[in-house]
N, C-alpha and C positions, 0 to 999 in steps of 0.2 A: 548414238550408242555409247562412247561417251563418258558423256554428261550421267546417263543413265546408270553404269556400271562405277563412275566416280560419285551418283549420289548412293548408289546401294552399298558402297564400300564404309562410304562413311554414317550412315547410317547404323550399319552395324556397328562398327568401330563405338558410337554414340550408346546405343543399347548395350554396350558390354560395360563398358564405362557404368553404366547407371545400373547395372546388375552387380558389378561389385563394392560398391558406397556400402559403407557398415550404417544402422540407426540403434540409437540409443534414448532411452527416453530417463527420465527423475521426476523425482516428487518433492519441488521446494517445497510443501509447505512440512513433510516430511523429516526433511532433513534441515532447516532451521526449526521446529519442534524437537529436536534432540540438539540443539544447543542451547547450553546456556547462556551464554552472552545475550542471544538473542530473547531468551525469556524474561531476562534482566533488562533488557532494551525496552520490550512490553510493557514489563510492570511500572518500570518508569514511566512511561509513555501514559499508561493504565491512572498512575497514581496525580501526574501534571494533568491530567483532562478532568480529573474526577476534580480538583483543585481547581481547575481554572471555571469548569462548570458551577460548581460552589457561588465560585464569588460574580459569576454573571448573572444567576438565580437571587444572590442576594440583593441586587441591583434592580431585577425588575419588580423583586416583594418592596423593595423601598419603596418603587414607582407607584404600585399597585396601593400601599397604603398613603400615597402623599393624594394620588386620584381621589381614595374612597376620603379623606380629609377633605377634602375640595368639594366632593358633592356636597360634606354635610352641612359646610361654611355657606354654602356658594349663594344659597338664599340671602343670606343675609350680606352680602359683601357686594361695595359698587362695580359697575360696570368695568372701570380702570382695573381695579384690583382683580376683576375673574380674570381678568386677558392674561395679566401679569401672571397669576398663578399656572393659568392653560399654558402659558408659553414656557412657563419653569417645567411642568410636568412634562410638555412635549420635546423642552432640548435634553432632561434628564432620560428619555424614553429614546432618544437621538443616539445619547451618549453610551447606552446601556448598549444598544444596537450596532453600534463602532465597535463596544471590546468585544461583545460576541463575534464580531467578522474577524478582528484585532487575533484575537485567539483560536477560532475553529474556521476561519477561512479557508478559500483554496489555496492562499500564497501563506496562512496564518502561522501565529507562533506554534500551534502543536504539527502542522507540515514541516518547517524548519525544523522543528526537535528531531522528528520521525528522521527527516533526514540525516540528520546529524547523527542520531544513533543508529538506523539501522543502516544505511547505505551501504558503511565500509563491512558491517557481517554479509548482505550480499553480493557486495562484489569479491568479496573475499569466497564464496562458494561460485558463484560465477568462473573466478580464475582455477578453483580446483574440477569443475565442471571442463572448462577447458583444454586443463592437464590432462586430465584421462584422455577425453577426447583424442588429443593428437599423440598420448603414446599408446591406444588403443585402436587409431585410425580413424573415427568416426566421422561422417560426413555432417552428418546431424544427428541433435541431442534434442529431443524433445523433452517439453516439463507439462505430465501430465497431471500438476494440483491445475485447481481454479477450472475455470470454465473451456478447456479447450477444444479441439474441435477432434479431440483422436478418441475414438469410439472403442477402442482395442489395442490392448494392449501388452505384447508375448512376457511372463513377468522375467526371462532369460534377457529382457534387454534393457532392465532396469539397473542401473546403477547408480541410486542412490545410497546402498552400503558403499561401495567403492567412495563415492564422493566426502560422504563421515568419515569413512577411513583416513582418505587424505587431509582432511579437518583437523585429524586425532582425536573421532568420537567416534563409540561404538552406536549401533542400532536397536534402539528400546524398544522390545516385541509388546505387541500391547494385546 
């Protein structure tokens, strides 16, 4: 008996607890869309891909024309000399295929960039996420951009103005 009356005690005790946790949800994509830093982080970002794409394109049109050169020779050229040319076409089709990884990989030069510009904007919203959070109480802060899994949501407990606020940006209605 107990046992019984010490789990129903705590029990409750546990349900009350979890009835008074405050929730809060934001909208990162929201609230880095109203800054500028971060738009500037983009266009760079935007402007180094378009760049780096450029010159990976210009790499496989070289390749693509030293090939169509090759077939129109290839008649007439000894056996020595196609290999030769097949093996220049294929380390230059090698090499073109490095900088594309070189550049747009998963570990690549525009990953490193991305990080380097945007990380410190969002941990910098991160930490103003936070501030509210524990001078507001919140237990959790849900971030309702991107694919998440909250289906509804009261818009009384969104504080993504609050989060701009603490940034030192206002909220552009759109």
């Amino acid at each position: 008996m107990k046992k019984f009356t010490l789990l129903t005690v705590t029990m409750l005790f546990c349900s009350t607890l979890t009835f008074g946790q405050k929730f809060a949800c934001v909208d990162t994509e929201l609230i880095l869309s109203n800054m500028p830093e971060y738009k500037q982080a983009q266009k760079e970002l935007d402007d180094l891909s378009l760049q780096w794409q450029n010159e990976v394109e210009a790499k496989f049109k070289q390749i693509d024309q030293m090939y169509k050169a090759f077939q129109a020779e290839s008649v007439l050229l000894p056996d020595d000399l196609k290999t030769k040319k097949e093996n220049e076409i294929i380390a230059a089709e090698k090499e073109a295929k490095n900088l594309q990884k070189q550049r747009f990989g998963n570990e690549g030069d525009l990953m490193k960039k991305r990080a380097e510009l945007v990380k410190p904007i969002q941990d910098k919203v991160y930490n103003a996420i936070e501030k509210i959070a524990k001078e507001k109480n919140y237990a959790v802060v849900f971030d309702k951009s991107g694919e998440g899994a909250i289906l509804y949501v009261d818009s009384k407990t969104d504080i993504s103005d609050l989060v701009l606020g603490e940034l030192g940006y206002k909220l552009n209605k759109k």
